[in-house]
C-alpha positions as CSV (number, residue, x, y, z in Angstrom):
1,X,244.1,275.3,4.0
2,X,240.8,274.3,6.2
3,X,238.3,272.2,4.4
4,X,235.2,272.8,5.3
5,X,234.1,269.3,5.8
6,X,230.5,271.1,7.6
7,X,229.9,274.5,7.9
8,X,226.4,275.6,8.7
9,X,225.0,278.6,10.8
10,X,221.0,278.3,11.8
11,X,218.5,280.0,10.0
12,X,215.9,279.6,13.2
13,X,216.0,283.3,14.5
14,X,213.3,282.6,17.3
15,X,214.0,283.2,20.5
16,X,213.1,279.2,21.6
17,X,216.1,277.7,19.4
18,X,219.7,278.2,19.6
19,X,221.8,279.9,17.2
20,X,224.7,277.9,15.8
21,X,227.7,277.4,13.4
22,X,229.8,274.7,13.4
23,X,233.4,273.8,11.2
24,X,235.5,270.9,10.9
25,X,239.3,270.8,9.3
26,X,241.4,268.1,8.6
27,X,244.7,269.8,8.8
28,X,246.5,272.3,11.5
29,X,245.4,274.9,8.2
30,X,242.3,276.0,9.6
31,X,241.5,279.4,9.1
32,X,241.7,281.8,12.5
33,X,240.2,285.1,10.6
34,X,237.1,282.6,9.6
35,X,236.7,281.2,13.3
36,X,236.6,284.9,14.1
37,X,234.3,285.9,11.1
38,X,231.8,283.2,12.2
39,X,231.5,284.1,15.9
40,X,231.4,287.7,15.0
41,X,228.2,287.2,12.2
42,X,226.4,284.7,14.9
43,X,226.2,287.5,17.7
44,X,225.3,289.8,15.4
45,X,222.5,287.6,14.2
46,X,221.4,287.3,18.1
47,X,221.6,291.0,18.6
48,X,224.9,292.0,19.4
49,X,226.9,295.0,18.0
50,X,230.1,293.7,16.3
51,X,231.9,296.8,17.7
52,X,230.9,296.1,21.2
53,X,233.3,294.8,23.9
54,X,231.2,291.0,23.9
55,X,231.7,290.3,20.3
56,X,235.4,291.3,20.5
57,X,236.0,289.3,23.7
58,X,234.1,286.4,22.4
59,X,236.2,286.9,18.8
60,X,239.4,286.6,21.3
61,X,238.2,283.5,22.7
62,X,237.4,281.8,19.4
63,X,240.9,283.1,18.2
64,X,242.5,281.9,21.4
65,X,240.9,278.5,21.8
66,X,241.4,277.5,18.0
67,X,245.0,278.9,17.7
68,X,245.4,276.1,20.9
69,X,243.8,273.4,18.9
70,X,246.5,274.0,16.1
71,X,249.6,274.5,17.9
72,X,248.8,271.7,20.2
73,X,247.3,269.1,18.2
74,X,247.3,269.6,14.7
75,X,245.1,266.9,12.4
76,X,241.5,266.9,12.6
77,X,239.6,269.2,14.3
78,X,236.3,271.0,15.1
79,X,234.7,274.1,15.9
80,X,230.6,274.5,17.3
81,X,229.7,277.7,18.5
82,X,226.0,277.9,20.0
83,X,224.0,281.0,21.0
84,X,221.5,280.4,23.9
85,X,218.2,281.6,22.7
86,X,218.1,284.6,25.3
87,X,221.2,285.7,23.5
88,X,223.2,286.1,27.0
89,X,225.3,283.2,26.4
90,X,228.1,281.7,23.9
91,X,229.5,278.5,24.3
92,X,232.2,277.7,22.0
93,X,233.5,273.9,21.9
94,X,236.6,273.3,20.0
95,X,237.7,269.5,19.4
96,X,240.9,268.0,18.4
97,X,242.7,264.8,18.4
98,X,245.1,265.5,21.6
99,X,244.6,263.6,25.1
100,X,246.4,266.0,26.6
101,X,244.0,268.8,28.7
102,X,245.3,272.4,28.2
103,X,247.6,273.5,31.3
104,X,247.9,277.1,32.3
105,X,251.5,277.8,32.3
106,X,252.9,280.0,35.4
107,X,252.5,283.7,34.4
108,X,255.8,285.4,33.5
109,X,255.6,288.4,31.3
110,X,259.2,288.6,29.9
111,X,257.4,285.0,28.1
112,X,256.4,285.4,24.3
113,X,253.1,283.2,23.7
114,X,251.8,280.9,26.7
115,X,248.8,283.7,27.6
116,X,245.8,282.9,25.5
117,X,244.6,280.4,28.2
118,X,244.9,283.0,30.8
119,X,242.8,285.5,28.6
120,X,240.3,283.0,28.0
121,X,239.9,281.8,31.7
122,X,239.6,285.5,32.9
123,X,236.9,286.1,30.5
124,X,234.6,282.9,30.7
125,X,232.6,281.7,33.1
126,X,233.4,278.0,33.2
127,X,236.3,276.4,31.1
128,X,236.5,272.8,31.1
129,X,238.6,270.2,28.7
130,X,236.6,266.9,28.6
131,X,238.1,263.7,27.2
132,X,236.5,261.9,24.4
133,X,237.8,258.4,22.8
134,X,239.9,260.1,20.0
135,X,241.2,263.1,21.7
136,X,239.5,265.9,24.2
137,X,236.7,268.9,23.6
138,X,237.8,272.2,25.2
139,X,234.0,273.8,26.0
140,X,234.3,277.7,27.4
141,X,230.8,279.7,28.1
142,X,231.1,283.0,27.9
143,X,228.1,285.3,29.3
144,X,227.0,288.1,27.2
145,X,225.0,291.1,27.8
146,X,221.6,290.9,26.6
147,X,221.4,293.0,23.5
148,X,219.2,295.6,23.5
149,X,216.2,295.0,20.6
């Protein structure tokens, strides 16, 4: 099981600060449905309808990304999800203890697993792995719509 070594979501609702939430684990135990559960309840603090397309999408990322860190590299390991302050944007950072950048495997549908990376990359805007001293942060923005107020 995850535990929770920080888990914190931002109380600031003005438009001039970012909203954000932020987990770390210390075993490959984290908890997908609460990755999704926190990027679904910080859109729909900036805004955006749970049932629409962006908050499912970005709920797939999330999913995606962590399921990645787990498989890949279990151990340690962090989510940050930040809200720009327009609302139009989600970047989601997850960090683990691997060196190794993520590689996009050559498509082949008769494969079972291999195709979150895909998914992701077709639905962000940028996706970049960046390597830190103890491992790598995979950092994906995803453009939303601006939510109607």
């Amino acid at each position: 099981m995850a535990t929770p070594l920080k888990n914190r979501t931002s109380d600031e609702q003005a438009s001039v600060a970012p909203l954000r939430y932020s987990i770390a684990w210390d075993t490959a135990d984290a908890s997908i449905t609460e990755a999704r559960a926190a990027v679904r309840t910080l859109l729909a603090q900036a805004g955006h309808d749970p049932g629409h397309r962006p908050s499912q999408d970005a709920q797939l990322i999330v999913s995606e990304l962590v399921t990645n860190a787990l498989r890949h590299a279990p151990g340690p390991g962090e989510l940050a999800l930040e809200v720009a302050p327009d609302a139009a944007l989600l970047r989601v950072t997850v960090s683990d203890r691997s060196p190794r950048s993520p590689e996009l495997r050559a498509h082949d549908a008769r494969r079972v697993g291999g195709h979150g990376l895909h998914l992701v990359a077709q639905l962000c805007d940028q996706v970049q792995a960046i390597a830190r001293g103890a491992g790598k942060q995979v950092v994906a923005h995803f453009h939303l719509r601006k939510p109607a107020h």
